[in-house]
C-alpha positions as CSV (number, residue, x, y, z in Angstrom):
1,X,3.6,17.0,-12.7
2,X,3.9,17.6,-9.0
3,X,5.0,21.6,-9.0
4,X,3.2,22.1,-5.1
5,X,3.7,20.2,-2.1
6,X,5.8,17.0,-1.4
7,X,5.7,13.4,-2.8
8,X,6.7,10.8,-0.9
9,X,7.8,8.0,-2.7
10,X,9.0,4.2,-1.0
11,X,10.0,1.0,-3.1
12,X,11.8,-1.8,-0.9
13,X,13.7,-3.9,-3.9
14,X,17.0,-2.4,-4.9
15,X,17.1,-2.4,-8.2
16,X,13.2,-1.0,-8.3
17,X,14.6,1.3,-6.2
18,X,17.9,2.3,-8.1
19,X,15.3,3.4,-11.5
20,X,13.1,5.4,-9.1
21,X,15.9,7.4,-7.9
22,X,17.5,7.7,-11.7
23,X,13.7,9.2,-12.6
24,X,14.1,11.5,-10.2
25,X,17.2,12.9,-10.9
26,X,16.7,13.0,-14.6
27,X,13.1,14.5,-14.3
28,X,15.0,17.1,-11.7
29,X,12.1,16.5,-9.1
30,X,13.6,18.2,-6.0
31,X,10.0,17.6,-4.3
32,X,9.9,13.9,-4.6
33,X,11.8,12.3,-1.7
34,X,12.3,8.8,-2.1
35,X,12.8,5.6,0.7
36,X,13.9,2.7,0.3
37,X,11.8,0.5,2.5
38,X,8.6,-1.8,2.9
39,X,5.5,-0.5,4.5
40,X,3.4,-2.4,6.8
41,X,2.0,-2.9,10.4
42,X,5.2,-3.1,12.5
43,X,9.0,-1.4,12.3
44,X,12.5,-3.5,12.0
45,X,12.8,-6.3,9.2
46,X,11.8,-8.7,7.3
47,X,12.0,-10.6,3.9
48,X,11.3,-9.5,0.7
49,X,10.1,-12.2,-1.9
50,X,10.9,-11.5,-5.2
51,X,9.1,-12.5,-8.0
52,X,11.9,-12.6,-11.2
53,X,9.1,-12.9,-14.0
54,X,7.5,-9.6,-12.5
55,X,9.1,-7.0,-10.7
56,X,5.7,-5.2,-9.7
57,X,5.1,-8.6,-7.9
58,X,7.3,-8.7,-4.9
59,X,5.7,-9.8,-1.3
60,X,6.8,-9.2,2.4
61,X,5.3,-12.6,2.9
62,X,6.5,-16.3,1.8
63,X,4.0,-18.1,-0.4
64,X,6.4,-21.2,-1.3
65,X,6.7,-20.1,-4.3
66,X,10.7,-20.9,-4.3
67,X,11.6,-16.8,-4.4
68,X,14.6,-15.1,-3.8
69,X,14.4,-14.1,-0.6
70,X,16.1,-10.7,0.2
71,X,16.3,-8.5,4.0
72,X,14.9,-5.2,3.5
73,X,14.0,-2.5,6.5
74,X,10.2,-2.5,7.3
75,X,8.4,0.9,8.5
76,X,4.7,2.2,9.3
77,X,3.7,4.4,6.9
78,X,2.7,6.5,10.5
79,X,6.3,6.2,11.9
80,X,7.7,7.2,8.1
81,X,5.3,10.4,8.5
82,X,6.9,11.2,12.3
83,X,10.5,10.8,11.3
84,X,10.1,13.1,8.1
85,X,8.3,15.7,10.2
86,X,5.2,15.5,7.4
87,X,2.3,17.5,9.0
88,X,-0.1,17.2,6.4
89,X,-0.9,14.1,4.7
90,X,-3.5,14.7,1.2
91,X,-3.3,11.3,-0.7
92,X,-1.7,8.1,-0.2
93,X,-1.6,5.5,-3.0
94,X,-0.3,1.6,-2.2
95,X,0.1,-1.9,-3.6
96,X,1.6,-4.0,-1.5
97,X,0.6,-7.4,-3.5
98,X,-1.7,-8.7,-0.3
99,X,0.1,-6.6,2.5
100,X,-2.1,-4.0,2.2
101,X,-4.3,-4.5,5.3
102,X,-1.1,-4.4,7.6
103,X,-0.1,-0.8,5.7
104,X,-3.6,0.6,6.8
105,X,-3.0,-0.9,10.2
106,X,0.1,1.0,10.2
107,X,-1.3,4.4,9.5
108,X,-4.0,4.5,11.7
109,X,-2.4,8.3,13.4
110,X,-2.3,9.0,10.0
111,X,-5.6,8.5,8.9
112,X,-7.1,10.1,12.6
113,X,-5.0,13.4,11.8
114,X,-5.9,13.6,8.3
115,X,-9.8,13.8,8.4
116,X,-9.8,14.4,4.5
117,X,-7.3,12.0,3.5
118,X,-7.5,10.3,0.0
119,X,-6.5,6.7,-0.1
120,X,-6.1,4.2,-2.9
121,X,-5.5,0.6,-2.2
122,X,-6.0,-2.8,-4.1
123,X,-8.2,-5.0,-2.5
124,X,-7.2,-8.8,-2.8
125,X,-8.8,-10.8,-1.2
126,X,-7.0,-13.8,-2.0
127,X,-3.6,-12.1,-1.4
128,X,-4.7,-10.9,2.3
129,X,-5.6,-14.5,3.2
130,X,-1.9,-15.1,2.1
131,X,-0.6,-12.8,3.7
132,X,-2.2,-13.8,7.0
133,X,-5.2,-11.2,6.6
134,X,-9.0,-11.6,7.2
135,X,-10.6,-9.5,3.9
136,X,-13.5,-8.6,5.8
137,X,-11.4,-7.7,8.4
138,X,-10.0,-5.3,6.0
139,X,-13.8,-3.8,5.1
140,X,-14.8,-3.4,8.5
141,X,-11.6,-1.3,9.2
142,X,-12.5,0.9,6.0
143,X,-16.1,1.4,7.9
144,X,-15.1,1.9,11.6
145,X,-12.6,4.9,9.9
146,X,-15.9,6.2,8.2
147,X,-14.6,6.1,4.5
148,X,-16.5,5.7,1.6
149,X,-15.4,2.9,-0.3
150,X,-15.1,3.6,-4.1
151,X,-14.0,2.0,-7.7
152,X,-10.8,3.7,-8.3
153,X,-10.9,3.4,-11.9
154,X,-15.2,4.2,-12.7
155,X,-15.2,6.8,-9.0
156,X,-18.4,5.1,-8.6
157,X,-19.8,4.1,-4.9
158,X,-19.4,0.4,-4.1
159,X,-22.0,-2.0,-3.2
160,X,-20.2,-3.4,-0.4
161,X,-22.1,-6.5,-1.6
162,X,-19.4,-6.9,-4.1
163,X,-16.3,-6.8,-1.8
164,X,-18.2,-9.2,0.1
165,X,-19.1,-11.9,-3.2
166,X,-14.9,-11.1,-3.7
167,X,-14.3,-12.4,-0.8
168,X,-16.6,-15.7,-1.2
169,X,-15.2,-16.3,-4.5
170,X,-11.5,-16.0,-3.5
171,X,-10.1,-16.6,-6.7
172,X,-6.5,-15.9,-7.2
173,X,-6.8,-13.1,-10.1
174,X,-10.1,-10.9,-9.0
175,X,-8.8,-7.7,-7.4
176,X,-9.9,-4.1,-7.5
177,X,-8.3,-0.9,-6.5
178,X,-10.3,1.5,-4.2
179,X,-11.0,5.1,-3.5
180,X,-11.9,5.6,0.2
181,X,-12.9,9.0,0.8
182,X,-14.8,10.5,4.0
């Protein structure tokens, strides 16, 4: 799938992390390299809540939800980049279930280097607020870095009306992913 270039891949839960590196082994993909951490807005640790219905639904943050709480080691995405001597960043993809404002806050050398950087990020509104996030904080970052804010899924321009109506609404389940391009 990936023949050119490197893939960088990083899942903070163990036992995600354990099938991510069998798939790479069995699929021989000597250009993935694989980390297991969390991304977001500051280096050190932190908890990991896990959610044992849904393992695509763990959270760096605590919603009361009575989760098993694990330690995992917490990264920027632009201090992951320095330490693995990356000089070229194409495309980053991330889901971080609400923490996704403090991953963009953590790659902003990232983002300055990389003038045509493709990213694609779910936009929550209801799971920045839990995670301590202002949403429009989160659009007006998008706009002071000069991206165009797209549906991932249709590739068609957004209305940043919508994001905004998102936002108003704040109901637990309405999300979309996004294409920001410059």
């Amino acid at each position: 799938l990936f023949t050119k270039g490197n893939v960088v891949a990083i899942e903070p839960d163990p036992e995600n992390f354990s099938f991510l590196k069998k798939n790479k082994n069995i699929n021989g993909l000597e250009n993935l390299l694989i980390h297991q951490l969390a991304i977001s807005d500051f280096c050190g640790s932190g908890s990991l809540f896990l959610n044992s219905e849904n393992r695509g639904d763990h959270r760096i943050y605590d919603e009361d939800e009575k989760r098993i709480e694990i330690q995992v080691k917490i990264i920027t995405l632009d201090s992951l980049i320095q330490t693995n001597l990356i000089s070229k960043v194409d495309i980053v993809k991330f889901d971080t279930q609400g923490a996704d404002f403090k991953v963009l806050n953590g790659m902003q050398k990232t983002i300055h280097e990389n003038p045509n950087l493709l990213i694609f990020v779910e936009f929550w509104p209801w799971g920045l607020l839990s995670a301590g996030d202002d949403p429009k904080l989160m659009i007006d970052f998008i706009k002071e870095k000069k991206f165009r804010i797209f549906n991932a899924e249709t590739k068609k321009l957004i209305n940043l009306k919508v994001l905004y109506k998102m936002i108003s609404h704040n109901r637990e389940r309405d999300h979309i992913n996004l294409m920001l391009k410059r």
